[in-house]
PATIPA-499604 format. One record per residue (C-alpha): x, z, y. Coordinates in pm, whole numbers, plus 50000, padded with zeros to 5 digits. Each point is the difference from the previous one (the first is absolute). Layout:
REM residues N
[node [X Z Y]],
...
***
This chain:
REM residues 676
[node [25885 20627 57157]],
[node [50099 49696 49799]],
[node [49743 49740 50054]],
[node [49791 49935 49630]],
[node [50156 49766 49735]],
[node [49863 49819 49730]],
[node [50225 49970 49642]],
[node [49740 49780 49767]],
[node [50083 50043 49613]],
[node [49891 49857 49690]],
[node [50189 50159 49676]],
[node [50006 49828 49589]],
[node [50016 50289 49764]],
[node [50038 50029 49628]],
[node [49842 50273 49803]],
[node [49928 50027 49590]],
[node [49653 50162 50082]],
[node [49725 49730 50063]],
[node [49913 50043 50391]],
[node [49651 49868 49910]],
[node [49876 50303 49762]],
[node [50252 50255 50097]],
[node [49937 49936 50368]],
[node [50291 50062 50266]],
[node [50141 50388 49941]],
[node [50048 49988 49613]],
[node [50116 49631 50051]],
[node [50308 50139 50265]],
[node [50061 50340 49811]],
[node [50116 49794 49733]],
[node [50355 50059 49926]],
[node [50034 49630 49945]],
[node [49873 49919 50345]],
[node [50257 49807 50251]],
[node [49930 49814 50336]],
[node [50134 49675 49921]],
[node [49986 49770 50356]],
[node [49959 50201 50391]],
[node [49886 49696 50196]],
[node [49943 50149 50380]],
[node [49950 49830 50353]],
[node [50095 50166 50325]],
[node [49805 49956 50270]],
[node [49877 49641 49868]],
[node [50344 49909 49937]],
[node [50107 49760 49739]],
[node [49911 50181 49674]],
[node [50272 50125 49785]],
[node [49988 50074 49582]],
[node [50243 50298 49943]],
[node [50075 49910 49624]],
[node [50020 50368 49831]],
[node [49982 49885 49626]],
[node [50384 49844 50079]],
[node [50151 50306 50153]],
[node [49913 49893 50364]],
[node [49886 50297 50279]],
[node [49788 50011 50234]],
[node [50142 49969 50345]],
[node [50096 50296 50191]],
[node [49788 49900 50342]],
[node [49724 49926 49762]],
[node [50054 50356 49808]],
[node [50010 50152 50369]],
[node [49695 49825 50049]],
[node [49767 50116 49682]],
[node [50033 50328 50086]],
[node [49973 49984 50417]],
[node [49670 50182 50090]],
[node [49996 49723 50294]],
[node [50009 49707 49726]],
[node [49683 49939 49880]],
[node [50013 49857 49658]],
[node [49738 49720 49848]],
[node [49962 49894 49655]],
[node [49688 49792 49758]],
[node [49865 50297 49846]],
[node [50231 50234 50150]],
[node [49880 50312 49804]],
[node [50256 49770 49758]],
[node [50311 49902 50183]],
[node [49966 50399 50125]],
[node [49958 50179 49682]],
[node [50258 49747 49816]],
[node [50252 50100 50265]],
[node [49954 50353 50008]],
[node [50095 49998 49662]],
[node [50326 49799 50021]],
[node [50052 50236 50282]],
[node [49954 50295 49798]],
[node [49781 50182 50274]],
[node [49836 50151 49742]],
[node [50266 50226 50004]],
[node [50059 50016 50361]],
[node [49781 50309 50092]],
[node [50084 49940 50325]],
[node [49869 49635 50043]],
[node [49784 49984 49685]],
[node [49836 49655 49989]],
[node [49708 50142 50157]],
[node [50226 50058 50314]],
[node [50085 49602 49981]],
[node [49639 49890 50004]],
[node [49846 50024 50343]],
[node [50289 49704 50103]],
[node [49847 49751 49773]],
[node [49691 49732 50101]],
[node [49837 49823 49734]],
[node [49912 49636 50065]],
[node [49763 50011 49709]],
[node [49780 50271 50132]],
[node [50065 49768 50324]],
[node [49807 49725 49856]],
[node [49753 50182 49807]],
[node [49868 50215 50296]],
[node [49958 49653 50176]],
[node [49766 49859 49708]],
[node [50327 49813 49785]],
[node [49981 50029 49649]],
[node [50276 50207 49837]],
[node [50356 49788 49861]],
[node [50250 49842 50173]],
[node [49895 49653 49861]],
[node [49633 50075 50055]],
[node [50028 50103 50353]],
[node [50257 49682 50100]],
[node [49761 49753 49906]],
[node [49655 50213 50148]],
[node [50241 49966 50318]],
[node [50085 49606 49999]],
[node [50345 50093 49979]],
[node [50255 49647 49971]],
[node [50159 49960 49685]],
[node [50334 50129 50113]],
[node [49877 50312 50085]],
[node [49798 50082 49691]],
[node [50098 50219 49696]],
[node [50193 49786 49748]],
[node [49803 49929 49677]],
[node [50264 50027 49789]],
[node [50041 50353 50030]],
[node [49798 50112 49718]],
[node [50197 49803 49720]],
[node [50311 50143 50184]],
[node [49894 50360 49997]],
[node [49928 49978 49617]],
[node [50320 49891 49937]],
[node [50211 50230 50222]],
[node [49786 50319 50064]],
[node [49853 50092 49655]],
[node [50167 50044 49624]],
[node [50025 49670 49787]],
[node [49932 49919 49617]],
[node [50381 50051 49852]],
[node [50059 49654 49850]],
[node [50252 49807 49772]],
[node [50005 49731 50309]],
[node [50053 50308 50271]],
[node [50260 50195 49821]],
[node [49740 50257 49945]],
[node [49990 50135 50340]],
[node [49737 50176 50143]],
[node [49988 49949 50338]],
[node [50170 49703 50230]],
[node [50250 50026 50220]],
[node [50091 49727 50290]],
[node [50294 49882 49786]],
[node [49754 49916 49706]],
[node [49839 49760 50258]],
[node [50186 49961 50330]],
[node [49800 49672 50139]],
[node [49682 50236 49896]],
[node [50151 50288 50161]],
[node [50066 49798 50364]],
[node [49647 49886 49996]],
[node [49885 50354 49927]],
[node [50217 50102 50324]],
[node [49821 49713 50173]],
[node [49682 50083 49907]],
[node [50057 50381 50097]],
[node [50128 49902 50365]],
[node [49667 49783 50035]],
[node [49745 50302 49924]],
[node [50203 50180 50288]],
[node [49908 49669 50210]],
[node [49679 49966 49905]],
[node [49919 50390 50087]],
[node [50131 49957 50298]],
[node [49801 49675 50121]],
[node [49668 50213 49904]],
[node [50125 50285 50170]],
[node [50010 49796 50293]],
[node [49687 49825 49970]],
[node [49811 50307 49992]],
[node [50216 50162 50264]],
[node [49681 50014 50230]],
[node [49758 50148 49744]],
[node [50177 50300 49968]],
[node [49955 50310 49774]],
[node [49865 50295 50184]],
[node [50228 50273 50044]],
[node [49767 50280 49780]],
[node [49952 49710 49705]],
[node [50402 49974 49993]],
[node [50038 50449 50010]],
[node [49722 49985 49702]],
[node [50232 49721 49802]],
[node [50258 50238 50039]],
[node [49837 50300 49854]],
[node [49875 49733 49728]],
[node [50327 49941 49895]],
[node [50109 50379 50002]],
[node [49691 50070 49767]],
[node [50111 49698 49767]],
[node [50344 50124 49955]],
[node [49859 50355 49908]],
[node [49785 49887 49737]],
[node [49774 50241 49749]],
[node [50113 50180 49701]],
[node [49843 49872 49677]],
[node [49913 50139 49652]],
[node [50247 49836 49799]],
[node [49870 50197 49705]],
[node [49657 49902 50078]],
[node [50094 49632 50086]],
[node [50180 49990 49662]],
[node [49738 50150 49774]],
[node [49779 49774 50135]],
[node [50155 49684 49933]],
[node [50073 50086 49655]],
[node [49620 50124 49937]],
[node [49869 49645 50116]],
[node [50229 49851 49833]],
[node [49887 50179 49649]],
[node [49616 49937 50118]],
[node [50051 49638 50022]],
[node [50159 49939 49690]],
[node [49715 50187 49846]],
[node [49733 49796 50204]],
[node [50143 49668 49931]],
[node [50077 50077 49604]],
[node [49633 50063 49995]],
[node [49904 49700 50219]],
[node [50223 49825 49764]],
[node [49814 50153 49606]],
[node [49623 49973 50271]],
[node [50054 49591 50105]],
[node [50259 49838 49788]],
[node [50194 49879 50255]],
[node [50360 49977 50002]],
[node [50048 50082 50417]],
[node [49679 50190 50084]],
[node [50152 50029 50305]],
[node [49980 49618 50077]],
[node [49721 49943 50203]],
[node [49943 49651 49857]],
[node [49976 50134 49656]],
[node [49779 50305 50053]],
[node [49783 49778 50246]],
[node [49942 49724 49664]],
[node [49952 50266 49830]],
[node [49725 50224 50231]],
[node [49850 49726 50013]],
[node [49888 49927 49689]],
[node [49923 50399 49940]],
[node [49765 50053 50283]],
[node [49893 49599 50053]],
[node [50062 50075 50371]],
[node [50174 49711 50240]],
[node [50326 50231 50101]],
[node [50152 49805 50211]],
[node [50289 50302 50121]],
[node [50108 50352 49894]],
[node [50031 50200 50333]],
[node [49915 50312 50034]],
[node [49650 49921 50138]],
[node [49923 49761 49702]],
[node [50090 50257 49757]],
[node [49763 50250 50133]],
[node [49751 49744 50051]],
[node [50012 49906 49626]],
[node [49964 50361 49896]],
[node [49681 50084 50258]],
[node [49826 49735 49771]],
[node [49827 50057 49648]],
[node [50283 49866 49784]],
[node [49889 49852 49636]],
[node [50339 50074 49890]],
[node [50173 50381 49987]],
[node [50333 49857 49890]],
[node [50012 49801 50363]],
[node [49871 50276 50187]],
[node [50258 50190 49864]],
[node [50218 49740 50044]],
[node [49930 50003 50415]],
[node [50044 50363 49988]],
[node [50322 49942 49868]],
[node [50037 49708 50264]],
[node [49937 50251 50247]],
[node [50260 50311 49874]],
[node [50260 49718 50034]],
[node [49942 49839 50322]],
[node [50046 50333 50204]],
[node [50339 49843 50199]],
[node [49984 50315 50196]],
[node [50215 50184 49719]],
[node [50309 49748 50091]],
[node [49977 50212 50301]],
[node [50218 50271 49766]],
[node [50264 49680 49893]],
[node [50013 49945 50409]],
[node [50097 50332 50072]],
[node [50223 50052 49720]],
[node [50203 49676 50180]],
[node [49944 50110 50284]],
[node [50157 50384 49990]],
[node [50326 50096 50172]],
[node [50253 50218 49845]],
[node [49900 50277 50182]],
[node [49603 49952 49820]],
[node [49846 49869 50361]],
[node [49855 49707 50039]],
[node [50030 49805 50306]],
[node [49848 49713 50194]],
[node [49662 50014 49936]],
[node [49908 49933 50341]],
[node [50043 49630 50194]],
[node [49924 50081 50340]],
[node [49769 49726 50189]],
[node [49899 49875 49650]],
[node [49672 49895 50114]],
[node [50075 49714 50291]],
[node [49645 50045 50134]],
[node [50012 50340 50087]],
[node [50302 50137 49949]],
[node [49909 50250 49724]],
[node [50257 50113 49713]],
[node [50044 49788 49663]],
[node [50082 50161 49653]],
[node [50356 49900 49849]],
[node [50124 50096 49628]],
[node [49678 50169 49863]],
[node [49773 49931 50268]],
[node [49870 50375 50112]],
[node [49716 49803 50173]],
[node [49852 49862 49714]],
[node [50038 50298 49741]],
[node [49706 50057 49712]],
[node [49797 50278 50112]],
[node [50002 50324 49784]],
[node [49669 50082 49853]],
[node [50090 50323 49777]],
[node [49912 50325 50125]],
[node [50252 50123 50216]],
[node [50056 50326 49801]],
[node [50087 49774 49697]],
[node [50265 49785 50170]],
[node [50271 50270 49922]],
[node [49877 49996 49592]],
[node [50011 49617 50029]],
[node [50324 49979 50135]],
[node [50151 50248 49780]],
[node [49851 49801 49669]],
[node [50151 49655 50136]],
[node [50367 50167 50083]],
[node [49979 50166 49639]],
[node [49908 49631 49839]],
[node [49708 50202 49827]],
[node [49762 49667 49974]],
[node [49753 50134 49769]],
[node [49907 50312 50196]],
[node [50021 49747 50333]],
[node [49726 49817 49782]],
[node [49793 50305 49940]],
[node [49957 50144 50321]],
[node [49979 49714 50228]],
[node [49920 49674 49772]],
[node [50179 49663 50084]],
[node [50370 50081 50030]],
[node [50086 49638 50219]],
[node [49692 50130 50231]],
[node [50127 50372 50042]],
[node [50368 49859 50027]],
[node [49857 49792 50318]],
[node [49815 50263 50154]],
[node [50336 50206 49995]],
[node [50209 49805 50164]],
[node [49971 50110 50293]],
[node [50095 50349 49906]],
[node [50359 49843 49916]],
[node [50112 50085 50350]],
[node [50100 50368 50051]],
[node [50122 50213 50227]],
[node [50374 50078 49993]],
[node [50112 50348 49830]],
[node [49920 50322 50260]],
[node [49747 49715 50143]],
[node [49629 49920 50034]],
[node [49793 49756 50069]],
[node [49788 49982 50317]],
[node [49733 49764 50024]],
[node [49785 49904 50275]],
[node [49707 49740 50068]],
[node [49783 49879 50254]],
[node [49670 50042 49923]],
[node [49794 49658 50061]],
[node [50267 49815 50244]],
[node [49846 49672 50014]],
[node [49678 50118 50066]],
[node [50098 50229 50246]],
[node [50215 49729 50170]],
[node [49785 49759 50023]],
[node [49694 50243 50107]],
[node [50229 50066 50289]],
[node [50112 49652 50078]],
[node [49611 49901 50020]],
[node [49842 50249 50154]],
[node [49770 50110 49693]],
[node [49970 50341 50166]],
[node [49752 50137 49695]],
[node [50279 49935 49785]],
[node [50265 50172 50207]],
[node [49768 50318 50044]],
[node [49996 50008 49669]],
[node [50318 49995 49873]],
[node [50066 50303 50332]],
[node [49752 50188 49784]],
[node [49921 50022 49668]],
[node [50136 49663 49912]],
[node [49802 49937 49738]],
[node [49960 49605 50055]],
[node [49910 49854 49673]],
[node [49693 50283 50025]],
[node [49945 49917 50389]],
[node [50020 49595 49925]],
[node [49760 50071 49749]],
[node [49745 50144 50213]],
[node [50048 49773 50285]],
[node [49952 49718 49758]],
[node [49659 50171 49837]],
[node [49862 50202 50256]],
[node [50036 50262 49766]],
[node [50127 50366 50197]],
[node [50356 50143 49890]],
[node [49924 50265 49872]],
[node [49766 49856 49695]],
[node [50295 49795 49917]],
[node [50180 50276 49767]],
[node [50097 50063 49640]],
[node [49712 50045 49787]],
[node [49718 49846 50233]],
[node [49850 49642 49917]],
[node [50135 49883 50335]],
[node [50336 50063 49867]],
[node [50005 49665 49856]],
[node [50009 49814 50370]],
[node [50403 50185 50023]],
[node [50088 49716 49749]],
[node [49861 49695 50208]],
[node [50164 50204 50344]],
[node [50309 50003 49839]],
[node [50004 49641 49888]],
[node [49901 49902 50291]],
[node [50271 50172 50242]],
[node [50277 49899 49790]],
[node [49874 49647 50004]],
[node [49815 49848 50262]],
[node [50210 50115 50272]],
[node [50133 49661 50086]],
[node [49726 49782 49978]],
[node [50038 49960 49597]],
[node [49629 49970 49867]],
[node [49879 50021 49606]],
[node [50318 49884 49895]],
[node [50209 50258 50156]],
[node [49785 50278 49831]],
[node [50030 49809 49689]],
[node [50379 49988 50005]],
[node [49984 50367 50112]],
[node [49803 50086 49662]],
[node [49675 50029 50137]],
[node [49846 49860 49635]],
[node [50224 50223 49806]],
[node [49905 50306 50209]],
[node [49600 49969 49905]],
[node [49847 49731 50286]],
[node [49842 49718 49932]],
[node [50107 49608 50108]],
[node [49638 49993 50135]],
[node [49987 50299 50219]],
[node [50385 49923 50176]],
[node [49863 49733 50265]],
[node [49784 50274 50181]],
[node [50323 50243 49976]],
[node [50175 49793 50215]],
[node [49696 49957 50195]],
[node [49935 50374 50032]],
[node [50378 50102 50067]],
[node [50050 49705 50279]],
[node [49660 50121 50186]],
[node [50170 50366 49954]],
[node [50312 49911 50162]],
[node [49912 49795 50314]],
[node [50319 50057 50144]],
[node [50206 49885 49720]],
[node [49825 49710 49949]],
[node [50035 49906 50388]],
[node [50434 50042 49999]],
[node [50042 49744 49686]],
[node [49779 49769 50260]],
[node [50184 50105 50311]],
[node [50346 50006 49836]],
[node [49934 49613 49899]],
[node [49895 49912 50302]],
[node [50286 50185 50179]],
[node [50263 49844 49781]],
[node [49843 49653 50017]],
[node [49973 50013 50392]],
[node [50355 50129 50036]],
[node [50071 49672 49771]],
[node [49856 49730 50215]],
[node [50011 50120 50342]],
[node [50362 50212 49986]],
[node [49883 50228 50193]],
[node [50007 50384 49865]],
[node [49714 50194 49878]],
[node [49948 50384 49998]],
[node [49762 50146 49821]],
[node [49830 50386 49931]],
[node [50146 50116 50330]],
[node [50342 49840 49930]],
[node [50058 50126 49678]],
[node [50046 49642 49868]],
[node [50148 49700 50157]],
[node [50015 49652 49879]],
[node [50217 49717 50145]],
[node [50167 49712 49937]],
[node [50361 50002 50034]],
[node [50283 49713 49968]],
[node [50334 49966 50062]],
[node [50017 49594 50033]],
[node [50348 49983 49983]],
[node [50012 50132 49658]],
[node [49707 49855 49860]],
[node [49806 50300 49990]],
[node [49624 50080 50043]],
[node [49782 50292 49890]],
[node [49690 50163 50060]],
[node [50102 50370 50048]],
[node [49753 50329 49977]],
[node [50174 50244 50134]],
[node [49885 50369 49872]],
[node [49947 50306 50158]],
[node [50365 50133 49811]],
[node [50162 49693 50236]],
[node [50083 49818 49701]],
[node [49837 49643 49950]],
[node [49923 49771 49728]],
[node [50098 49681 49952]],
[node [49766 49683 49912]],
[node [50266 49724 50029]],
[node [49909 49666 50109]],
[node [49580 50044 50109]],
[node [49776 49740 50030]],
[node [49671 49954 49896]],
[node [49930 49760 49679]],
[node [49718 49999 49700]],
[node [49936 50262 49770]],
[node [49916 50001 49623]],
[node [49666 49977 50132]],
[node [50029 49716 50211]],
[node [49919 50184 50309]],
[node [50287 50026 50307]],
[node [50170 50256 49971]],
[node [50307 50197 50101]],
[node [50335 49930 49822]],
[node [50384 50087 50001]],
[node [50306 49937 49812]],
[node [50079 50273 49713]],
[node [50106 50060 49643]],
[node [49773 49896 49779]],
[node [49987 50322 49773]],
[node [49986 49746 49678]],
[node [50174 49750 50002]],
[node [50252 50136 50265]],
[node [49962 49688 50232]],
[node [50033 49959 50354]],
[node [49689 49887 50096]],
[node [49675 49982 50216]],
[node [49807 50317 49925]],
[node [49628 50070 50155]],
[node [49890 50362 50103]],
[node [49660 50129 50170]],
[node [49889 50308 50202]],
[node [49989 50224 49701]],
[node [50303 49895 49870]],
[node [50177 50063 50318]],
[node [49800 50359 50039]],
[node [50129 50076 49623]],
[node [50364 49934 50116]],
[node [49954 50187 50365]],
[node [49890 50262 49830]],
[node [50268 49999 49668]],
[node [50270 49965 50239]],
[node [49840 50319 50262]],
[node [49984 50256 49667]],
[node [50366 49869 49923]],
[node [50141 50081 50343]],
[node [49847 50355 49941]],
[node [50154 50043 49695]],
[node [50336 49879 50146]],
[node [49999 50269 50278]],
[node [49915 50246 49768]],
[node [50260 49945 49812]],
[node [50235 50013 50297]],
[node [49846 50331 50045]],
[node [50081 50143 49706]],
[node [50358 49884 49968]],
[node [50062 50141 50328]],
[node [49787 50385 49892]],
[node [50310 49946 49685]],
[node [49753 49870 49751]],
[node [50156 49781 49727]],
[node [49778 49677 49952]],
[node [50078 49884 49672]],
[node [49731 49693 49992]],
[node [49674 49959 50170]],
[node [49707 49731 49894]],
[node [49727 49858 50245]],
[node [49838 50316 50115]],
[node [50216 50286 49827]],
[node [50415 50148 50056]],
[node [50144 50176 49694]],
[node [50243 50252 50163]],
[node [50278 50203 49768]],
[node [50008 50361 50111]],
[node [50249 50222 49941]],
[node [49769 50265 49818]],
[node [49673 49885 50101]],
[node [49792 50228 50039]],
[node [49602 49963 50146]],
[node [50125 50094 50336]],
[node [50195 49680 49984]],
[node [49703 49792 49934]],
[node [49787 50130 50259]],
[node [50317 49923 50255]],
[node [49962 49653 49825]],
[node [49659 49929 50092]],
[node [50038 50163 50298]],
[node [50229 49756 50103]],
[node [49833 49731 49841]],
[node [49670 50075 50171]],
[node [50225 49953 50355]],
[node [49815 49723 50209]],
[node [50247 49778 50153]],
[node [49989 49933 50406]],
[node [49852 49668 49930]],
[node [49715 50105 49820]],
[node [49800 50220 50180]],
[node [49654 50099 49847]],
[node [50125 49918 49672]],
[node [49862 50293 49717]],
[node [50267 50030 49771]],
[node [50023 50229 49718]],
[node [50237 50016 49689]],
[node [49982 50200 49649]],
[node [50262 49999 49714]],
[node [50170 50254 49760]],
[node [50336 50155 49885]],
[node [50083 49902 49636]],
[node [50315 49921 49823]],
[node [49912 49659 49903]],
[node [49807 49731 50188]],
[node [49634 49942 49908]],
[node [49691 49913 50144]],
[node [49794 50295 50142]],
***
């Protein structure tokens, strides 16, 4: 056999659909969509730009080489440069060697540097890496891609054009061929800086199957999608005419003029209008029923969740799938999936009775606002809490949906040791009850609908969800603790309670600092819980590269570039890294602790369960259409309840790794998505 190759590529494209909102499949399904530049390297040779916009072709060795099972192909992104090529290859219509068939030949440097702790972007990632200047992405790209790869403003002074060509601007168009041959340079210097922290095999066969679920998307309600954005459209002209005839003002929707103006109504200091101000403003005894309304009406507008319906709209292919709402390895510090397009992570939950959801849905794809208004009140608010019933399953289709039941408690139960919590959940698994009465003292059993003890379920519940990584009354603040009937006063001896309840927990966020610190300053690597953990600190000198590592008991590892132990916001030592900071997006020194690190074990642990059971189900022939955190959405031919318990049944598999784990999973067959 032919000994590996290595064909690196970086591709300039032009499309009329905004990449951004539409995301990658609508963006290439475009009819307007061209490749316009093919720069490649072979085997680290001199890199080459291939200029397709002028009529050039790609090289015959080259074309051999794309398509040699034997040639391994490596792209920035290269769910991109694949998908982009697929289509100028017209797989699509190769049933043969669909693009799916392509896929398992391609390595993406990106994932490469985010599964070693790099932020995400070519840019990003060069300078997180110290790479010199003449290996860096250009910065003139961005000004270049405007003005070759998207539609321009037809002009007087451009002939009224609406795109540009290279002849419109060929010094432009040389430094746009420049700039595409140094991307393929600068991919390649990463790829070779990282060449010793290398992706596990299983985390590159789950990118695969990533893609493959990408590409076939979810049918959406077009009708529904439609209806919607034209009700919410109607319901804020009406709020904001009557804003306008309440206040006076000529932009109600400015929040310097309706702050002025609130101001003087209510004689309150406002000093913003988010969300939690508003509601804060209308839990108090206003003197003034014009601003309350006015806040109301503040409210009704601010719910962003409806652009959710513009997004998909965008976002739709011409088949009515949407694609790409997965990024695989979004989250660098564990290695969990991010939302793309309308974020399916992050959807509004659905509060209407489940038997009402078709009569909703029905009223909103018939435009019928006033009867939307009648039965179910606030038309932005029932708009929101049907979004998620905008993805459907395909004609002769249903949807199958399946969930873990409590994976992050369950995972880190295991990972500890807490073995009351683990014989719970291989029993009744009533936790929130059992917390409860571990917390209290009070038995089980008393803890039931319609005793007084009932009451303690509330503060279990909090409590589980909250404090399992060393968060105190904060945590069950920001976890709704107040809103869900406790007190500010009785949420110190909660945490008390649940941390003398869960010994074992308590002890791993102390023994996972002190594991990860040790491996830090001596080098030396630490196994802990009988191996099912290991910390270390590896580097690769020659590269510049140094990270403390935990490996899992998957295989995988995590990534805390550059340790070293510095001051936290407390001024105490503590243990840092170098990550993304999640605000401002800089490269910088970040600071962790024991129950941060247990919170991340354990996030990344339920994620590697979810990723082999959704291996398992594309293998049993299950379509995965999306998945989110703890939960796969599977499109079944029929669908019937058989199918869901095969679901769960797979679902509830326990991988190798994780033996003693209690898993369980629930769901439901339905036509639409919603939340059980």
């Amino acid at each position: 056999m032919d000994a590996v190759r290595h064909l690196s590529i970086d591709i300039e494209t032009y499309s009329d659909v905004d990449l951004g909102k539409a995301g990658l499949y609508a963006y290439a399904q475009s009819p307007a969509f061209s490749i316009l530049l093919f720069a490649y390297s072979l085997d680290d040779s001199p890199v080459q730009v291939v200029d397709l916009a002028q009529g050039e072709r790609i090289p015959q060795p080259v074309m051999v080489r794309l398509f040699d099972p034997a040639t391994i192909k490596h792209a920035y992104n290269a769910s991109f440069e694949w998908y982009c090529l697929s289509r100028h290859f017209r797989l699509q219509e190769n049933r043969s060697y669909p693009p799916e068939a392509w896929l398992p030949q391609w390595r993406c440097t990106m994932l490469h540097g985010m599964y070693a702790g790099y932020p995400a972007g070519l840019e990003a990632i060069g300078k997180a890496l110290g790479l010199p200047e003449e290996r860096q992405k250009l910065s003139t790209g961005r000004a270049l891609i405007r003005y070759f790869c998207a539609p321009c403003t037809p002009t007087k002074t451009n002939g009224g054009r609406t795109y540009n060509l290279p002849h419109h601007d060929p010094a432009k168009w040389e430094l746009f061929k420049t700039y595409n041959a140094q991307d393929v340079v600068t991919e390649m210097e990463v790829e070779r800086r990282l060449s010793n922290f290398r992706v596990p095999d299983q985390v590159q066969a789950q990118w695969v199957t990533d893609q493959a679920i990408n590409l076939r998307g979810v049918a959406v309600d077009l009708r529904l999608v439609e209806g919607a954005l034209e009700l919410d459209a109607a319901a804020r002209s009406q709020y904001l005419q009557e804003a306008v005839e309440l206040s006076g003002l000529d932009n109600p929707n400015s929040v310097a003029q309706l702050t002025h103006w609130l101001q003087k109504e209510t004689g309150e200091e406002i000093h913003d209008l988010r969300k939690a101000t508003v509601s804060n403003l209308l839990a108090k005894d206003l003197p003034s029923d014009s601003a309350r309304r006015m806040l109301e009406i503040r409210q009704e507008l601010g719910k962003t969740s409806n652009k959710k319906y513009a997004a998909l709209r965008t976002a739709v292919c011409a088949d009515g799938r949407v694609r790409g709402l997965l990024q695989f390895y979004g989250a660098s510090r564990t290695g969990r999936w991010a939302g793309r397009i309308v974020q399916p992570q992050n959807l509004p939950r659905t509060y209407i009775d489940g038997a009402l959801l078709p009569l909703a849905r029905d009223l909103v794809k018939g435009r019928q606002m006033d009867a939307l208004k009648v039965v179910f009140g606030s038309v932005p608010d029932t708009l929101s809490q049907l979004i998620r019933t905008a993805f459907v399953a395909a004609p002769g289709c249903t949807l199958v949906d399946a969930d873990f039941s409590a994976i992050e408690a369950r995972v880190i139960a295991w990972l500890a040791g807490e073995e009351w919590v683990l014989e719970v959940f291989r029993t009744h698994g009533k936790i929130y009850e059992a917390t409860a009465s571990q917390m209290f003292g009070i038995p089980l059993e008393r803890i039931k609908k319609g005793s007084p003890e009932y009451s303690y379920r509330q503060k279990g519940k909090v409590a589980t969800l909250a404090l399992g990584y060393q968060g105190g009354s904060g945590s069950l603040i920001s976890m709704g603790a107040l809103d869900n009937g406790l007190t500010e006063e009785e949420l110190p001896d909660i945490v008390s309670r649940w941390r003398s309840a869960n010994p074992a927990i308590v002890q791993f966020w102390y023994t996972v600092e002190a594991a990860a610190k040790e491996a830090v300053n001596s080098g030396r690597r630490i196994e802990i819980h009988g191996g099912r953990l290991a910390f270390a600190r590896e580097c690769d000198p020659a590269n510049g590269l140094d990270a403390l590592t935990i490996q899992l008991p998957s295989g995988r590892k995590l990534y805390y570039t550059h340790p070293h132990m510095g001051t936290n916001r407390f001024g105490q030592a503590a243990l840092c890294y170098y990550g993304q900071d999640q605000t401002t997006k800089k490269w910088k020194s970040l600071e962790t602790y024991g129950g941060k690190l247990a919170e991340n074990i354990t996030q990344a642990v339920a994620r590697d369960v979810l990723a082999e059971a959704i291996e398992r189900l594309e293998a049993a022939g299950y379509r995965v259409v999306f998945h989110i955190h703890d939960e796969v959405v599977v499109e079944a031919l029929g669908g019937t309840e058989q199918d869901l318990e095969r679901v769960v049944e797979i679902m509830s598999q326990v991988p190798a790794w994780a033996d003693g784990l209690p898993l369980t999973a629930d769901g439901w067959v339905n036509p639409f998505f919603k939340k059980d």
